[in-house]
C-alpha positions in Angstrom: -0.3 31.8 -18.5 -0.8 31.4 -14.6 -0.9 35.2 -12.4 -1.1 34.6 -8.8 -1.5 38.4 -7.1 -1.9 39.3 -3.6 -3.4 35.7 -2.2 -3.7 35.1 1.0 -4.7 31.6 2.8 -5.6 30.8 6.5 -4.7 27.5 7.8 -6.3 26.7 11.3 -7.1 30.1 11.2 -3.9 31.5 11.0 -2.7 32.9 7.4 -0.1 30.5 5.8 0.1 33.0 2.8 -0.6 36.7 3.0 0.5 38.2 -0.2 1.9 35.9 -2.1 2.1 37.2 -6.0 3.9 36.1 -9.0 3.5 34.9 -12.6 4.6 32.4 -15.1 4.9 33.2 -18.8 3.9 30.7 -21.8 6.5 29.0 -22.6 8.4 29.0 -18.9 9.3 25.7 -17.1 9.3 26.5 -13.4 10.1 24.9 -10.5 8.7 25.9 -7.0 10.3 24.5 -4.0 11.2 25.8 -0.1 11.5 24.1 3.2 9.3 21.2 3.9 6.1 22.5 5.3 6.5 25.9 3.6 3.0 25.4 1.8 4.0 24.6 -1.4 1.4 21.4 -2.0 -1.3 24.1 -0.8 -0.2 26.7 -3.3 -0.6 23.6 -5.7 -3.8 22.8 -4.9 -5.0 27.3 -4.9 -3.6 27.0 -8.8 -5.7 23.9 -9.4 -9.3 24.9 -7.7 -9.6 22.6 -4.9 -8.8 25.3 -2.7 -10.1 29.1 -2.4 -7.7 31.5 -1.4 -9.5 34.1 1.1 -8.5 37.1 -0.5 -6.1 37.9 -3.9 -7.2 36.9 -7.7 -5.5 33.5 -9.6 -5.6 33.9 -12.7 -4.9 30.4 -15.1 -5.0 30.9 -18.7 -5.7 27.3 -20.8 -6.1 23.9 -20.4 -4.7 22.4 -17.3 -3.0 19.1 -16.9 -2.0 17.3 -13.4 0.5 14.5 -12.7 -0.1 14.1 -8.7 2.8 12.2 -6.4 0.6 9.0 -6.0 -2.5 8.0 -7.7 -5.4 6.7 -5.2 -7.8 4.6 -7.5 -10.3 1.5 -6.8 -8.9 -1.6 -9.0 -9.2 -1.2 -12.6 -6.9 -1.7 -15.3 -4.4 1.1 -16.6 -6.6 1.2 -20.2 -9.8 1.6 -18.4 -7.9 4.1 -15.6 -6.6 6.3 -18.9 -10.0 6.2 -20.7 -11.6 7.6 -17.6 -9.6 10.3 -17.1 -12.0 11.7 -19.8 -14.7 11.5 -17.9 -17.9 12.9 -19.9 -16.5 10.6 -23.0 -16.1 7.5 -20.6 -19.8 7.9 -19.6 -20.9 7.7 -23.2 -18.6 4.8 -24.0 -19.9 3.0 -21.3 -23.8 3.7 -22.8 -22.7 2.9 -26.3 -21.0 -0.1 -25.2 -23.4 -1.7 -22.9 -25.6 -3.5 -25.4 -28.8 -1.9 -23.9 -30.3 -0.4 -26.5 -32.6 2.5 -24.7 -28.7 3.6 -23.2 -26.9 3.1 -26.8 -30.0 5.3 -28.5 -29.9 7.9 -26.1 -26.6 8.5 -26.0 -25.5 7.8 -29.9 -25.6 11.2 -31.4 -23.5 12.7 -28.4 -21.6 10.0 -28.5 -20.6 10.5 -32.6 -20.2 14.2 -32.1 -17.5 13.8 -29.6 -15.9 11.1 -31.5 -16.3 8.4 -28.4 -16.3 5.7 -30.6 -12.4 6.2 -30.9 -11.9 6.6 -27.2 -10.4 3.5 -26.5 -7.9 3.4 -29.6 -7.0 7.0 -28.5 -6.2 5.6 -24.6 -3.8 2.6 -26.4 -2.2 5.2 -28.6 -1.3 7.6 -25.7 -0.1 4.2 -23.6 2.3 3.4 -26.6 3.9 6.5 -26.8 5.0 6.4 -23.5 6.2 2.8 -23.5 3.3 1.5 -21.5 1.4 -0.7 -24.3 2.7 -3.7 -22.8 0.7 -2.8 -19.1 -2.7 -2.3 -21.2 -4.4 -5.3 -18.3 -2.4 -4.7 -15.1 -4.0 -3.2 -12.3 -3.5 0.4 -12.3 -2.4 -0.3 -8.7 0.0 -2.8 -9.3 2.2 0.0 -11.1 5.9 1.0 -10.5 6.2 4.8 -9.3 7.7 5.2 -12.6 5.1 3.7 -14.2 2.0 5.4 -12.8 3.7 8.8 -13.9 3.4 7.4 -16.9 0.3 7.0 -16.8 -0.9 10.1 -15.5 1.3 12.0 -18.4 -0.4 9.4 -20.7 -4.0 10.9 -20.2 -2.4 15.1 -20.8 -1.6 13.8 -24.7 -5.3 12.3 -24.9 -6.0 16.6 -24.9 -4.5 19.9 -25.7 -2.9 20.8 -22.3 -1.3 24.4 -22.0 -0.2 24.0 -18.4 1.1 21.1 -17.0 1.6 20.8 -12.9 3.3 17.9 -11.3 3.7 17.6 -7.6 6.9 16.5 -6.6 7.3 13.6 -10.2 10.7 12.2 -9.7 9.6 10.8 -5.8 10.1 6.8 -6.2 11.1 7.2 -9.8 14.5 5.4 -10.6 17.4 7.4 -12.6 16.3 5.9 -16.1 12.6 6.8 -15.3 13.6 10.5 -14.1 15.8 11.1 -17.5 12.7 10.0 -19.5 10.9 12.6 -17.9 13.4 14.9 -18.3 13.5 14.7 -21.5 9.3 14.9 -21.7 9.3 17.8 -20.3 12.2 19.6 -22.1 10.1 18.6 -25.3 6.7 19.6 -23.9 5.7 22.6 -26.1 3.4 24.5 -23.4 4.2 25.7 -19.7 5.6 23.6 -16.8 5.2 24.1 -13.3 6.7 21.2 -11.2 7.1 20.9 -7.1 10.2 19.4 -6.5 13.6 18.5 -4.4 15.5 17.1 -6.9 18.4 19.3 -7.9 19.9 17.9 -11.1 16.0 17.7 -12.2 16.2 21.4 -11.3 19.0 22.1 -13.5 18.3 20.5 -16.3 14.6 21.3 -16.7 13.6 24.6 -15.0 14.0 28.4 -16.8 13.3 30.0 -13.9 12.9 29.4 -10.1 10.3 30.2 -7.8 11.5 30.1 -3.9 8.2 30.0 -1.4 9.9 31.4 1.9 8.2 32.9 5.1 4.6 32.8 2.8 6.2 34.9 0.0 7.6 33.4 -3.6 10.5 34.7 -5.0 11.6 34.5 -8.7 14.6 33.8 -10.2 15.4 33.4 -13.5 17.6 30.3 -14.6 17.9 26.8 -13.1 19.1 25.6 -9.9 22.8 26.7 -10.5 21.9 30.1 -11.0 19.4 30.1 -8.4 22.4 29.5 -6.1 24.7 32.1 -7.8 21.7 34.6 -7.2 21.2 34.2 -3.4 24.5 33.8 -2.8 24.9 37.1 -4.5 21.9 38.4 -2.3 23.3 37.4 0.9 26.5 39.0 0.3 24.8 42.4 -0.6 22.5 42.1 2.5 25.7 40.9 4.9 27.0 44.0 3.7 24.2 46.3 3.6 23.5 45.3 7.2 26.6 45.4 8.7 27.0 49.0 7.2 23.5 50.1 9.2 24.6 48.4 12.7 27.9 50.8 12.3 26.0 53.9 11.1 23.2 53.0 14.0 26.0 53.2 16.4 27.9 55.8 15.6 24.7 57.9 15.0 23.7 56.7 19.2 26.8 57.1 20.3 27.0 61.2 18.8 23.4 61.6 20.0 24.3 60.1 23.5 27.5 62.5 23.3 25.6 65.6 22.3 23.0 64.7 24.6 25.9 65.3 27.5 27.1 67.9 26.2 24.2 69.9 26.1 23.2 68.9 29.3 26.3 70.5 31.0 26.2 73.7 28.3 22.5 74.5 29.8 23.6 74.0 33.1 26.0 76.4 33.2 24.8 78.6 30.8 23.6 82.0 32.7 21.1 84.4 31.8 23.8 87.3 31.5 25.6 84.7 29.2 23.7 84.9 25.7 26.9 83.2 23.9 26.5 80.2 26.4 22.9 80.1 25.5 23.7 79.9 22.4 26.1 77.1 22.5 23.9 75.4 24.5 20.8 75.7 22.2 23.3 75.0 19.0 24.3 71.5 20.7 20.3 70.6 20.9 19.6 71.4 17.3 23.0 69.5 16.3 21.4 66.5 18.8 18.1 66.5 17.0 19.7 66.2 13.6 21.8 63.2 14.4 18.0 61.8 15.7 16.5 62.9 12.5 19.1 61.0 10.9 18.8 57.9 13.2 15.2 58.2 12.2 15.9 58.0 8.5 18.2 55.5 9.0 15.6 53.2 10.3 13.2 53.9 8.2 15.2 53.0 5.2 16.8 49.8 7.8 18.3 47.5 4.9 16.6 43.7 5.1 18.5 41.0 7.4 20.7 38.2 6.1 18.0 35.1 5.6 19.2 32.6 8.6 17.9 29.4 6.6 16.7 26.6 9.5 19.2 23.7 8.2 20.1 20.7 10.2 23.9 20.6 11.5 25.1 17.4 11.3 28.6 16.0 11.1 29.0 11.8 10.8 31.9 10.5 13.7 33.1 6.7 12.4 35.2 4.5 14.5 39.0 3.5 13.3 39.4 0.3 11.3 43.0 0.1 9.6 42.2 -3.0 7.9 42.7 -2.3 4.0 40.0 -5.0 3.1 36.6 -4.2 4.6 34.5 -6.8 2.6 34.8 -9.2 0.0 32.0 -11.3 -2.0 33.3 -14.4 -3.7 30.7 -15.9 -6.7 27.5 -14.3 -5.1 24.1 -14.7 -6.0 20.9 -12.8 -4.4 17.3 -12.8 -4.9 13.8 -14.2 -3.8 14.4 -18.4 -4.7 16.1 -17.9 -8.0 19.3 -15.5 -8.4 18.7 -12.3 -9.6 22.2 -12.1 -11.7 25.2 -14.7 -12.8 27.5 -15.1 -9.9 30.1 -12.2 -9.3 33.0 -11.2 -7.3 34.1 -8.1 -5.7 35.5 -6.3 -2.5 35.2 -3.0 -0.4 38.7 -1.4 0.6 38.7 1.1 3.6 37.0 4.0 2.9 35.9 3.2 -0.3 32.0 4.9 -0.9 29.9 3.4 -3.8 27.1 3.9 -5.8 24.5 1.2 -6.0 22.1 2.2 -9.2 19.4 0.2 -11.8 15.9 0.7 -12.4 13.1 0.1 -9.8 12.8 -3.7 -9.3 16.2 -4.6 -10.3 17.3 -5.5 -6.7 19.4 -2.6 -5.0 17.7 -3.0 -2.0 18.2 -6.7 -1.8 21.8 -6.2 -2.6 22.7 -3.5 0.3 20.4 -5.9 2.7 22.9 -8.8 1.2 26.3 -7.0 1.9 25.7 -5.2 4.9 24.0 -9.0 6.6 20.3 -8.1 6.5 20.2 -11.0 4.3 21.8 -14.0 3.2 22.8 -14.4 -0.1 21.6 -17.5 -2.4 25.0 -18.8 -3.0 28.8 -17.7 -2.5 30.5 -16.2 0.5 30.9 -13.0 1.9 33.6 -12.2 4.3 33.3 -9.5 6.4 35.9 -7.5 8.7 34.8 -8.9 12.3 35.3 -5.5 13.9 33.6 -3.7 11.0 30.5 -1.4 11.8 27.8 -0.8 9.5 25.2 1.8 10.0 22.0 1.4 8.2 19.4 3.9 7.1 16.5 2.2 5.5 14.1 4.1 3.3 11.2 2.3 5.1 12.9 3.3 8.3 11.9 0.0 10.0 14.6 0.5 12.4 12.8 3.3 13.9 10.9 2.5 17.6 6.7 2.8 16.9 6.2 4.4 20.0 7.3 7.3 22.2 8.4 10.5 21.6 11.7 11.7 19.2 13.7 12.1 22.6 13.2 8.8 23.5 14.2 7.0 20.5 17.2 9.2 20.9 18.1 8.7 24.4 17.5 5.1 23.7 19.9 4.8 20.7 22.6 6.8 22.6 24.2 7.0 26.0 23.5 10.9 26.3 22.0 12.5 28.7 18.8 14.6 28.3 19.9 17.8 28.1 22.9 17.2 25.5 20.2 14.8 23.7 17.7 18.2 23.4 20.9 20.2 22.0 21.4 17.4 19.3 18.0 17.7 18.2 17.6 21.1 18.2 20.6 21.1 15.6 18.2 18.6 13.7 15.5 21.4 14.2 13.4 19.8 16.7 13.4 22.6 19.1 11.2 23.3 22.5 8.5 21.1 22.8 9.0 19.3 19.6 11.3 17.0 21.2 8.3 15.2 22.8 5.9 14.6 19.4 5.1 11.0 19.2 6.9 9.1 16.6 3.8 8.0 15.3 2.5 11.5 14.5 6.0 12.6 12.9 6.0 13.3 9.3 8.0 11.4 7.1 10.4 14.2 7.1 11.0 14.5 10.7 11.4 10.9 10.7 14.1 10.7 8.2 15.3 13.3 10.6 15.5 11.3 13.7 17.0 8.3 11.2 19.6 10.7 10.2 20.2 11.3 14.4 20.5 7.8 15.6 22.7 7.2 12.6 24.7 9.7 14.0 25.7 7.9 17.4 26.6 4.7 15.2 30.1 5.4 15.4 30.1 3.2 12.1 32.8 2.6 9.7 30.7 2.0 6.3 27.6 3.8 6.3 24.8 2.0 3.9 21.9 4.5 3.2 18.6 3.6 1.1 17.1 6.1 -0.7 18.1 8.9 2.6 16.8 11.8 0.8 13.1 10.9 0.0 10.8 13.6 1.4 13.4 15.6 2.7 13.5 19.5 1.4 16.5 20.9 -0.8 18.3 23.2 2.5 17.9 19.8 4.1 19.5 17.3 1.7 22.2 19.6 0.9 23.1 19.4 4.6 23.2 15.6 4.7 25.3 15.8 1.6 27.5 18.6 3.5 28.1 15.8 6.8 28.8 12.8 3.8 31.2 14.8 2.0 33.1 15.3 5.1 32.3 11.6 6.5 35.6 9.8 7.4 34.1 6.3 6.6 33.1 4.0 3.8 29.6 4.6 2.0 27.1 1.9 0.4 24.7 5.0 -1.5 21.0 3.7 -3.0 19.4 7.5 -4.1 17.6 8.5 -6.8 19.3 12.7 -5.9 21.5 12.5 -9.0 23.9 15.7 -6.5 24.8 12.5 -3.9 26.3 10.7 -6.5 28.7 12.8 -6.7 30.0 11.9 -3.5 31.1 8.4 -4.4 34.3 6.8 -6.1 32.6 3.5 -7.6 29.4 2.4 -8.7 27.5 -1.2 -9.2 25.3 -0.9 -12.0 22.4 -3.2 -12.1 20.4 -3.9 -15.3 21.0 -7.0 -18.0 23.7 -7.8 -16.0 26.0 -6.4 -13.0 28.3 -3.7 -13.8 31.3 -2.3 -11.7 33.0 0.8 -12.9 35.1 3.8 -11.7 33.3 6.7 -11.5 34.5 9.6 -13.9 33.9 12.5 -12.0 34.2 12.5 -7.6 34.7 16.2 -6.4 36.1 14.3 -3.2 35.3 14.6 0.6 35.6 18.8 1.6 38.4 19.5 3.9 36.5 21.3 6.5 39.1 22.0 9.0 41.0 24.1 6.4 37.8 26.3 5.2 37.7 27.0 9.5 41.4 27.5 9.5 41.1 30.1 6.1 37.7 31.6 8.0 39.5 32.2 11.1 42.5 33.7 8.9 40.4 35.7 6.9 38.4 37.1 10.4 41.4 38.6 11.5 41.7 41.7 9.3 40.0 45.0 10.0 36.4 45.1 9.3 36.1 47.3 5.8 32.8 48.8 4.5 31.7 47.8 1.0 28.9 49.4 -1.4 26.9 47.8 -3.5 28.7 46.4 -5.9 31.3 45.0 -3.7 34.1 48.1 -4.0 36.0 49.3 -1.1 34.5 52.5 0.2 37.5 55.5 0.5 37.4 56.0 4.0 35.8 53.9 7.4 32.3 55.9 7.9 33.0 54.9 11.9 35.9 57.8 11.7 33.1 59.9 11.5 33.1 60.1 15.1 36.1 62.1 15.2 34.7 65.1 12.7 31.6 66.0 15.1 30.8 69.4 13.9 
């Protein structure tokens, strides 16, 4: 269905891709993801046509339908925005409809051969089906994420689409908009390829995996879970693999080095009259150029190096607060003039991290502003610990200075000095000169970064984080989720990453009402100072060599040393 071989791009001159090959099969649903600025959006845009690799062949069998992150359109309604995606149709209808009667004649016969008369019944059909005939006269742009996904999947059933390619879908989209797609494109008879973060989407959708790392893809068949079993797998065998070359490399030096000697003194006192010394002497330099044939080999055949993944090291510090009850709300309301929801009642104990979940335009965001005091609430008291710290990532990131470099909004958030402020952010992977890009030329990735940073030096006791994981890569967000898990504090968690909610205890459920339940599953906060303690433990032994498959080799090859020939 889509075969991608050899293509190489140049970006600014330089090639971002060089060989990158792979394929997808009729019938696969695959997900391509890798580190933010990896090229995947580019590789998008080489399957598509609105880019022309330099060199290779892309190959794209069938009818191709797109569902883009964000949909860039001049006003118009969502009816007339679905019956244009047909272009050459729309033209038409707009002839036959215009009451002009040189337009209407010239166009008719066209116009009945491609059935445009039933254009517009067609667009309202497709709009039903996906829940959207209510929206027929909004303003395409006044559209919910959700909605305008909709929308864009709404014009692939107007035509037979074999391919369907969706950059990065579930972005904005609440939980009950992403399970809707789910389930769209589980049903979707053709092939899938989808750019995306989102894990659980990952797992429940994908049938096999395409990783796009150092300008080469990768494919692995499965979802995300198996994905993970896979490298895991991989980087065992290559831990292994490698650390049985650096022996071999240096036992193979040290003979040569030893030899080496050896001969050296054999030919220095080896004498003419002496053939047997000769001898010796010349057996010790053919034995000294075998080991350096063999070093030779060895290299040649050098297994590959354990991937060192560029991931963020981050680990949240909170402040002591003994007091059982953190916060309580008494017969609260919250909204914009009228209440959103009947009054309710409820309290956060220490430590206690909660979900806050609904569908886009239900009010989380207004709620965490509420509890945390960005906001006041239209009726009811809150009553918060007075020594209680709250940390606040926003997914706007309004709290975030305009101007300046990323090391002065971190040197301004902190009392750090500059060089311990650089070795902070080069754990966030803003390394050498980085450190200085203005804040207004960051990506929103290397914003949520810096976010994440002054965060950090909050020394808060509840953390209360808005949708933290938007345009942040998968290594990334499974960092974050790595310093949470850990987190000694209370959590307030807005995210549409299904894998964070895993990380709370309790959840506030907003829909027809306001619903507060115990969450069913919590793998609980890691205990990372035993995994060092069992490291260190483990690190102890004797190193051992392994093969391939993970089985204890019958002797140390480093003994070797003692059988030189």
């Amino acid at each position: 269905m889509l075969v991608m071989k050899q293509v190489r791009f140049d970006y600014d001159r330089k090639p971002l891709f060089e060989a990158v090959a792979f394929e997808i099969a009729a019938g696969e649903r695959a997900v391509l993801f890798g580190l933010n600025g990896s090229g995947k959006t580019t590789l998008f845009r080489l399957v598509t046509g609105e880019l022309t690799p330099q060199a290779g062949t892309i190959e794209c069998h069938g009818e191709i339908g797109l569902v883009r992150q964000t949909i860039e359109s001049e006003d118009m309604s969502l009816l007339e925005w679905v019956m244009r995606s047909d272009p050459e149709r729309y033209a038409l209808f707009e002839d036959v409809s215009s009451g002009d009667e040189t337009r209407v004649m010239r166009s008719y016969e066209r116009a009945l051969a491609l059935d445009v008369y039933n254009l517009e019944q067609e667009a309202k059909r497709a709009l039903t089906r996906l829940g959207l005939d209510g929206q027929l006269d909004r303003n395409i742009n006044d559209l919910s994420g959700g909605e305008k996904t909709r929308a864009q999947l709404s014009t692939l059933t107007m035509k037979r689409v074999d391919l369907v390619l969706l950059d990065e879908p579930t972005n904005h989209l609440d939980i009950e908009s992403i399970d809707w797609l789910t389930q769209w494109l589980k049903q979707f008879n053709g092939t899938v390829l989808v750019i995306s973060h989102d894990r659980q989407l990952m797992d429940d959708v994908a049938t096999v995996i395409l990783e796009l790392s150092d300008g080469l893809v990768t494919r692995y068949p499965g979802n995300y879970t198996a994905y993970k079993r896979q490298t895991e797998e991989e980087r065992v065998r290559d831990e292994r693999a490698h650390a049985r070359y650096e022996s071999r490399k240096i036992e193979l030096l040290e003979m040569i080095a030893q030899y080496k000697g050896w001969h050296l003194k054999a030919k220095a006192t080896a004498s003419v009259r002496s053939p047997g010394a000769q001898k010796g002497a010349a057996n010790l330099a053919v034995k000294m150029k075998a080991r350096e044939q063999k070093l030779r080999q060895l290299e040649d055949n050098r297994p590959r190096k354990p991937k060192e993944e560029k991931t963020i090291s981050a680990r949240f510090a909170a402040d002591e607060l003994e007091a059982k009850t953190w916060l309580t709300c008494e017969h609260m309301t919250f909204g914009y003039g009228e209440p959103f929801y009947d009054p309710f009642s409820f309290s956060i104990q220490k430590g206690d991290r909660i979900s806050i979940i609904g569908p886009n335009g239900s009010g989380k965001t207004t709620l965490l502003n509420v509890l945390i005091g960005e906001r006041a609430p239209l009726s009811g008291v809150i009553q918060r610990h007075p020594r209680l710290k709250i940390g606040y990532f926003s997914q706007t990131l309004e709290r975030l200075p305009e101007t300046g470099t990323l090391l002065e909004a971190l040197l301004a958030h902190s009392d750090i000095e500059e060089t311990e402020a650089r070795t902070l952010l080069a754990h966030f992977l803003f390394r050498r000169d980085e450190v200085h890009l203005p804040i207004v030329e960051a990506s929103m990735g290397e914003k949520c970064r810096i976010a994440f940073l002054i965060l950090y030096f909050s020394d808060a006791h509840l953390l209360a984080l808005d949708e933290p994981t938007n345009y942040l890569d998968v290594a990334t967000r499974e960092q974050i989720e790595a310093a949470l898990s850990v987190y000694p504090g209370g959590l307030l968690l807005i995210s549409h990453d299904r894998y964070f909610h895993r990380l709370t205890s309790r959840t506030i459920e907003l829909g027809e009402h306001i619903v507060i339940r115990e969450n069913d599953e919590c793998d609980g906060p890691v205990d990372v100072e035993q995994m060092v303690r069992t490291m260190d433990e483990l690190t102890k032994h004797d190193l051992k060599f392994f093969d391939e498959a993970g089985n204890l080799l019958p002797f140390d090859e480093t003994s070797g040393m003692n059988r030189i020939e």
